[in-house]
C-alpha positions as CSV (number, residue, x, y, z in Angstrom):
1,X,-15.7,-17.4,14.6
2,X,-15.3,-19.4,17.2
3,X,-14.7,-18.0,20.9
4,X,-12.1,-18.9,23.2
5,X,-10.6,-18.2,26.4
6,X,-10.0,-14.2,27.4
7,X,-6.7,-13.6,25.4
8,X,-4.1,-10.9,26.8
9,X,-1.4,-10.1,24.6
10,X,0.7,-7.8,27.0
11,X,3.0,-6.9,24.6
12,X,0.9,-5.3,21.9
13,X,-2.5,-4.5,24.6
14,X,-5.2,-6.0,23.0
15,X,-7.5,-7.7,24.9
16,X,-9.5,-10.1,22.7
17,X,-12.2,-13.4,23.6
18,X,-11.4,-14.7,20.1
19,X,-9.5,-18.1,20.2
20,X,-8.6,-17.3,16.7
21,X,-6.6,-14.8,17.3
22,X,-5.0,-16.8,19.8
23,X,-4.6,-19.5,16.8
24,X,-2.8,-17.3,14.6
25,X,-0.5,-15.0,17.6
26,X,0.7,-18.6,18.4
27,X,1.5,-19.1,14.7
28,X,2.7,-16.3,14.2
29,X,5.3,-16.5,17.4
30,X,6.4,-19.7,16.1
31,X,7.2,-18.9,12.7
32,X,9.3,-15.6,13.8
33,X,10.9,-17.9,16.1
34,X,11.6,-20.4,13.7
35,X,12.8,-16.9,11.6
36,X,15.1,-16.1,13.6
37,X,16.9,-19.7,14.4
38,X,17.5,-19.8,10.6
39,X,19.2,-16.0,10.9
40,X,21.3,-16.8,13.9
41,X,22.5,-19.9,12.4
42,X,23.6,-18.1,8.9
43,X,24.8,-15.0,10.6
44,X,26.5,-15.9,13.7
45,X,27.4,-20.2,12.7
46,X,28.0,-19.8,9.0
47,X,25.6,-22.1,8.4
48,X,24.3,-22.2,4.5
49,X,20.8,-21.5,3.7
50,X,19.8,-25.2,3.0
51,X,21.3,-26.1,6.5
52,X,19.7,-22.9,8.3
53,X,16.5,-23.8,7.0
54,X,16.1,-27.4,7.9
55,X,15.6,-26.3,11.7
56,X,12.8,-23.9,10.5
57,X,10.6,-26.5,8.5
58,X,11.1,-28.8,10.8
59,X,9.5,-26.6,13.5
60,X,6.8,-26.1,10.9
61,X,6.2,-29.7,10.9
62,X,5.5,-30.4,14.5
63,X,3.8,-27.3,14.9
64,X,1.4,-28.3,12.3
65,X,1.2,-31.8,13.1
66,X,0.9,-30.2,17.0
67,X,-2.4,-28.1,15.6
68,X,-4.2,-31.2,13.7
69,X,-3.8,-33.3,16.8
70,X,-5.0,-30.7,19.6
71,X,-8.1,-30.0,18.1
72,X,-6.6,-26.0,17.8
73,X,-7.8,-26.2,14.2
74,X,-11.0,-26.6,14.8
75,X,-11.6,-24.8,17.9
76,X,-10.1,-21.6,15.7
77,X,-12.6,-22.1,13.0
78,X,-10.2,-24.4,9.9
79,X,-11.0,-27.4,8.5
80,X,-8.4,-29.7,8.2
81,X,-7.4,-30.2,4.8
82,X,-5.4,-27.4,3.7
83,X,-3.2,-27.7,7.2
84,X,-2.6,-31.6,6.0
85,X,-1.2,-30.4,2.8
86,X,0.9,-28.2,5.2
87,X,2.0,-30.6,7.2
88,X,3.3,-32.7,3.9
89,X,4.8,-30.2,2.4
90,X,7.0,-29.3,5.2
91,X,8.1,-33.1,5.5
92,X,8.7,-33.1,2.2
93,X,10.9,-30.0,2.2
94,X,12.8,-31.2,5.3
95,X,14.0,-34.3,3.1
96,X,14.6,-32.4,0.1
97,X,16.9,-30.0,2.1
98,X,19.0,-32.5,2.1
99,X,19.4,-34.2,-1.2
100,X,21.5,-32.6,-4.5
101,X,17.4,-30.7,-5.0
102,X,18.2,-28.3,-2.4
103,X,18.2,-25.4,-4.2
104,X,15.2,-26.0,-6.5
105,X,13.5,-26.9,-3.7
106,X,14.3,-23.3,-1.8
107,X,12.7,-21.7,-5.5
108,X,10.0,-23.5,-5.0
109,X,9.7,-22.7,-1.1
110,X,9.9,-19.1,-1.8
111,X,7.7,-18.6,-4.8
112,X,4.8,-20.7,-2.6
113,X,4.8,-18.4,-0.1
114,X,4.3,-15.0,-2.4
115,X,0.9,-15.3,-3.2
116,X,-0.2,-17.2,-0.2
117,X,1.5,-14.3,2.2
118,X,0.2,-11.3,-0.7
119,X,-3.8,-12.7,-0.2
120,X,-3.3,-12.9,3.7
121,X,-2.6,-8.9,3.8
122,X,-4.4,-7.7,0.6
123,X,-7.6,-9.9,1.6
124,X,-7.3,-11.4,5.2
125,X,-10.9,-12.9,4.8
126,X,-10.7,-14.0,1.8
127,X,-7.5,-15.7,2.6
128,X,-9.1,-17.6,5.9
129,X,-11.8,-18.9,3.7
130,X,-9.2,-20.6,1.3
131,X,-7.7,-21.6,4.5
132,X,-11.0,-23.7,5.8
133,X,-12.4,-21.1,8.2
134,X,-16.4,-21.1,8.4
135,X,-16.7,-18.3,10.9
136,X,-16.7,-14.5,10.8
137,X,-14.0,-12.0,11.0
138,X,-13.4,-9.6,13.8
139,X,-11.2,-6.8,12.9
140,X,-8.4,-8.0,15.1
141,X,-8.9,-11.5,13.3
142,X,-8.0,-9.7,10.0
143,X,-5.0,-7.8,11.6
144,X,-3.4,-11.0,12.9
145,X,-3.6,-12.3,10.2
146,X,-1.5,-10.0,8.2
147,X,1.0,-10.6,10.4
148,X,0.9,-14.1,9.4
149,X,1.1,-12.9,5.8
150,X,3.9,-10.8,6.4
151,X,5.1,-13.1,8.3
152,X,5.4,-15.6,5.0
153,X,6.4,-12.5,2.7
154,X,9.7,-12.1,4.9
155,X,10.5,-16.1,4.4
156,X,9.9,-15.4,0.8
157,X,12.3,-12.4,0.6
158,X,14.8,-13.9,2.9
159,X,15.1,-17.0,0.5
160,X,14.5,-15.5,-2.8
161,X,17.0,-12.7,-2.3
162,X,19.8,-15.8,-1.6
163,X,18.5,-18.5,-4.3
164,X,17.4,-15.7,-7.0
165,X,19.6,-12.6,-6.6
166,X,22.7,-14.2,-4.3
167,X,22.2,-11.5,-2.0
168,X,24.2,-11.8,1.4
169,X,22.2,-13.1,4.4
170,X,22.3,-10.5,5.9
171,X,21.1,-8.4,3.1
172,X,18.4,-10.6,2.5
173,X,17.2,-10.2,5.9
174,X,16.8,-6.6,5.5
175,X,14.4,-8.1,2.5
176,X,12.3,-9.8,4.8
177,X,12.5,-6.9,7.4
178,X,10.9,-5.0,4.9
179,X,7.4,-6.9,5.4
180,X,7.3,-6.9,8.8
181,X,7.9,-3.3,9.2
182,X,5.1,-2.8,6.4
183,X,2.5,-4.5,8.5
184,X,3.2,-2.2,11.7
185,X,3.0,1.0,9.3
186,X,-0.4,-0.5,8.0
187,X,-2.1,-0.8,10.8
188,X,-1.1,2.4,11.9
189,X,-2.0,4.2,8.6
190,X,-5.2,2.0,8.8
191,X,-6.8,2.3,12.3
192,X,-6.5,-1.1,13.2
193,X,-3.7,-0.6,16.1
194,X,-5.9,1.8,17.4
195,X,-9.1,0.2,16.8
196,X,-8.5,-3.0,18.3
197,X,-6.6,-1.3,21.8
198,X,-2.6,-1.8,21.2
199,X,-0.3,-0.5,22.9
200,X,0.7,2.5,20.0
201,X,3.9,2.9,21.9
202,X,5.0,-0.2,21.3
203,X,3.8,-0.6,17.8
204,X,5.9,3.0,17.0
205,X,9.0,1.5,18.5
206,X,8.6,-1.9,16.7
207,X,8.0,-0.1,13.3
208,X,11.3,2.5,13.9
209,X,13.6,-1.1,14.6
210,X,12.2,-2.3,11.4
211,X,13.0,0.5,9.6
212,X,16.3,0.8,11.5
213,X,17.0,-3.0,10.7
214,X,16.4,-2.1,7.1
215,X,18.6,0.9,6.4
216,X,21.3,-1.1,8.4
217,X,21.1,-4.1,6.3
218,X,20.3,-2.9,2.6
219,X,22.2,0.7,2.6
């Protein structure tokens, strides 16, 4: 593992000297921002999934493209190759968004993200070493990243409940609100928020609005 700079995450209180979980916090913050753009524009523009999502992967892209050219995938501990595929397949998925493949594309979107998002939170380790990551894992390191991976479970959800099962959006966002409030009740249940020095208040809070934003959207 490769140290960093002191990282304070004031929202969550953990303290940690691991630029990896600085790595994945900021990956993690951009994918739920890029989450949430594709929500507001289905729920409050009428926008259709295909147009929502062409925002999102293009964040992807210059994020990733943003990582391979900092040096932040290296510094964290990745090799590069796996975060080039990345990088291509979220170009490739902002063109296909908009061409009569659309929809197959979105399938294929959501189904890649299952078992990529299942090993992150089943087998965090496991997961970073299919990722390119030579170093050892802290147990805040594991914990961030199942976040990640629920992080790609709610995408998942949130596109396979429209493309498979023509759910509502805002149905399917109680899909994907499903995953994120199953990562605050693990590390709950599992130690880690206490373990690593959050703030439990805040995780308690975060966990009862995901469980609120749930019962709202699917009952």
């Amino acid at each position: 593992m490769t140290a960093g700079p002191k990282v304070s995450n004031d929202l969550y209180g953990i303290d940690s000297d691991s630029f990896l979980d600085e790595f994945v916090t900021k990956q993690c913050g951009t994918g739920i921002a890029a989450f949430s753009l594709t929500l507001y524009l289905m729920l409050f523009k009428n926008a259709s999934l295909k147009d929502a999502m062409v925002p999102n992967v293009l964040i992807w892209t210059f994020t990733n493209l943003q990582s391979l050219l900092s040096g932040d995938l290296v510094e964290a501990g990745f090799k590069t190759p796996g975060f080039v595929f990345c990088l291509g397949a979220c170009a490739l998925m902002a063109y296909l968004l908009s061409t009569e493949h659309a929809e197959m594309a979105l399938k294929v979107w959501s189904i890649l993200w299952l078992p990529a998002g299942l090993q992150m939170i089943l087998s965090p380790e496991g997961a970073a070493k299919a990722w390119g990551h030579t170093g050892t894992m802290s147990r805040s390191n594991n914990m961030m990243l199942r976040l990640f991976g629920s992080y790609l479970l709610s995408m998942s959800g949130m596109i396979g409940g429209q493309v498979f099962y023509d759910m509502e959006p805002l149905k399917a966002m109680g899909v994907g609100n499903l995953f994120f409030g199953a990562w605050h009740a693990l590390g709950l249940l599992n130690g880690d928020c206490e373990a690593i020095g959050c703030n439990m208040f805040g995780m308690n809070v975060w966990l009862l609005v995901h469980i609120a934003g749930v019962v709202t959207t699917l009952f």
